[in-house]
N, C-alpha and C positions, 0 to 999 in steps of 0.2 A: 339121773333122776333120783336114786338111792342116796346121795348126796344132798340136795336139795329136800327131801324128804327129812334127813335125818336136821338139817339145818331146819328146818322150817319145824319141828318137834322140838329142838330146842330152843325157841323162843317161848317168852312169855306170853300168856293168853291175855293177861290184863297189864294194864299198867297198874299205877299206886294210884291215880285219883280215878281210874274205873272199878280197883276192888273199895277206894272208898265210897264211890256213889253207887255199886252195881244192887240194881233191883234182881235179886237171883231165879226171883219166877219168872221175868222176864227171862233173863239170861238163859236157864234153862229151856223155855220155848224156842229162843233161838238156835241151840245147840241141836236138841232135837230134830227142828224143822231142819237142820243142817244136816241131818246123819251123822252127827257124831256116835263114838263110843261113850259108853257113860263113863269110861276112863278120862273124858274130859272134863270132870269134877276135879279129878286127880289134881289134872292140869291147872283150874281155878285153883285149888287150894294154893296148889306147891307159890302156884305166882304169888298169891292176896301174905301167901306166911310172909315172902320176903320184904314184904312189907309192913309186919306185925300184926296183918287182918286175918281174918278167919269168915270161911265161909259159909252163908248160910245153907245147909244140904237137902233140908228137909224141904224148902222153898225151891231150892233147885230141880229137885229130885220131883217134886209136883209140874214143875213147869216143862221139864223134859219130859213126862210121860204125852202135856197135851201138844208139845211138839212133835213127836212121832205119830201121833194121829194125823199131821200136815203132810210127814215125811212120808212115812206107809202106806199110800195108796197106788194103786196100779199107774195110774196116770203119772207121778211122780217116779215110780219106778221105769218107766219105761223114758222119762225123759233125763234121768241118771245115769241107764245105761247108756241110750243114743249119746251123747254127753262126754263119754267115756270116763263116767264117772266112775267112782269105786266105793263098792257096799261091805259094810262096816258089819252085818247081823245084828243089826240094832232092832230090827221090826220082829213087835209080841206076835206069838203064835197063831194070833187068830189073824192075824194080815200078812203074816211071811212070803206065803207060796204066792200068792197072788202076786203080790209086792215083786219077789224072784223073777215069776215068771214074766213079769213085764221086764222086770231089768234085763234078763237077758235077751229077749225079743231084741231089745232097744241098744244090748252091746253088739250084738250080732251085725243090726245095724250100722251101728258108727265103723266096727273093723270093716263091714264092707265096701261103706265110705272113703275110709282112709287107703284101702285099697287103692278105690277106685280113683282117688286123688294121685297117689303114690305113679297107677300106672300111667295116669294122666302128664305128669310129668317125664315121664321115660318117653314115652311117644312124641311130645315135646323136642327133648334132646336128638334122638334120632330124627325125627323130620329134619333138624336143623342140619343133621351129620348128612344128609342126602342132598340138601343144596349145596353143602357145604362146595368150594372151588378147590378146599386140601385135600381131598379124599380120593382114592384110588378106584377103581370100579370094583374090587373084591369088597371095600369094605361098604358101598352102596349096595352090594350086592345084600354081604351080611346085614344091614341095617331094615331092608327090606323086609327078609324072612325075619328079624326081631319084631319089624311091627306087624307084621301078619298075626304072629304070634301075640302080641299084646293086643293087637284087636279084637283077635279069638276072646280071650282073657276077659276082657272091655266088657265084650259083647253076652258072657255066661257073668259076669258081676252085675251089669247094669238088670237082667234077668232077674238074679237073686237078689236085688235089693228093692224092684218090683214086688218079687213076691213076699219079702220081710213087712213090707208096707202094708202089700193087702192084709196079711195076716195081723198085721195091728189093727186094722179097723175091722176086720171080719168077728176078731176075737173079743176087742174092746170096744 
C-alpha cells in the first residue's frame, strides 16, 4: 500500500490543458469536498509550473474553504470512516469534533466489517477442509474446534456492529 501511495503522490494533479482551462474556485471546492490537505495547492502548483502556468490561490483557497463545509459534517464523517477512508485534519475548529466523532464511529465500523468478512471467509476454508475426502480425522477434528471458535468470534462481532449501528442513529 505504501508503494502505491507514494506512486499515486507522484503523479501529476493536472494535466497541461486542465491547468490551462482550470476554474480554481471550482477546483478548490472540489479538493475540499474531497478532504484533501490544503497541501494540495502545493500539488496544483508544482504540476500547472511544468507547464509554465501559475496558479490561481486566492480563487482556490476561497473555494476550498466552501468545500470543507460539504466535507465537515458528521454525516460525511461517518460515511469516510465506515468507507475506510482516511482524515487528513482538514475540518475548521468549529466542526472538528463532531466531524471526528462520527469518523470514528464509522471506522470502528468498517474494521468490524472487514473482520467480519475476513472471518467469513476462514469459516469458508474450513467447512470445505471437513468435507474434504484428503483429510485425516485429527485434522476434522482440529477444524471443528477452529470453527467453534470462529463462530464464538462471528457471534460477539455480529453483536458489536449491532451495537455500532444503534449508536449511529441513537447519536445522529
Amino acid at each position: 500500500m505504501l508503494v502505491a501511495a507514494l506512486a499515486l503522490s507522484s503523479c501529476a494533479t493536472l494535466n497541461e490543458s486542465e491547468c490551462r482551462t482550470a476554474d480554481w474556485y471550482q477546483l478548490g471546492i472540489r479538493d475540499g469536498t474531497d478532504g484533501y490537505p490544503r497541501t494540495r495547492l502545493d500539488d496544483h502548483r508544482k504540476a500547472c509550473s511544468e507547464f509554465g502556468m501559475s496558479a490561481n490561490d486566492a480563487e482556490w483557497q476561497e473555494g476550498y474553504e466552501t468545500g470543507l463545509l460539504n466535507y465537515c459534517t458528521v454525516d460525511n464523517g461517518y460515511k469516510v470512516g465506515r468507507g475506510g477512508g482516511y482524515y487528513s485534519r482538514v475540518c475548521p475548529a468549529q466542526s472538528e469534533a463532531d466531524f471526528v466523532s462520527a469518523y470514528e464511529l464509522g471506522k470502528e465500523t468498517y474494521d468490524v466489517e472487514r473482520e467480519m468478512a475476513d472471518l467469513d471467509r476462514r469459516v469458508e476454508t474450513l467447512q470445505d477442509r471437513l468435507v474434504s475426502d484428503k483429510v485425516d480425522d485429527a485434522t476434522r477434528k482440529d477444524a471443528r474446534r477452529q470453527l467453534s471458535d470462529l463462530y464464538d468470534r462471528s457471534h460477539w462481532l455480529r453483536r458489536a456492529h449491532d451495537r455500532l449501528e444503534n449508536e449511529w442513529r441513537r447519536r445522529y
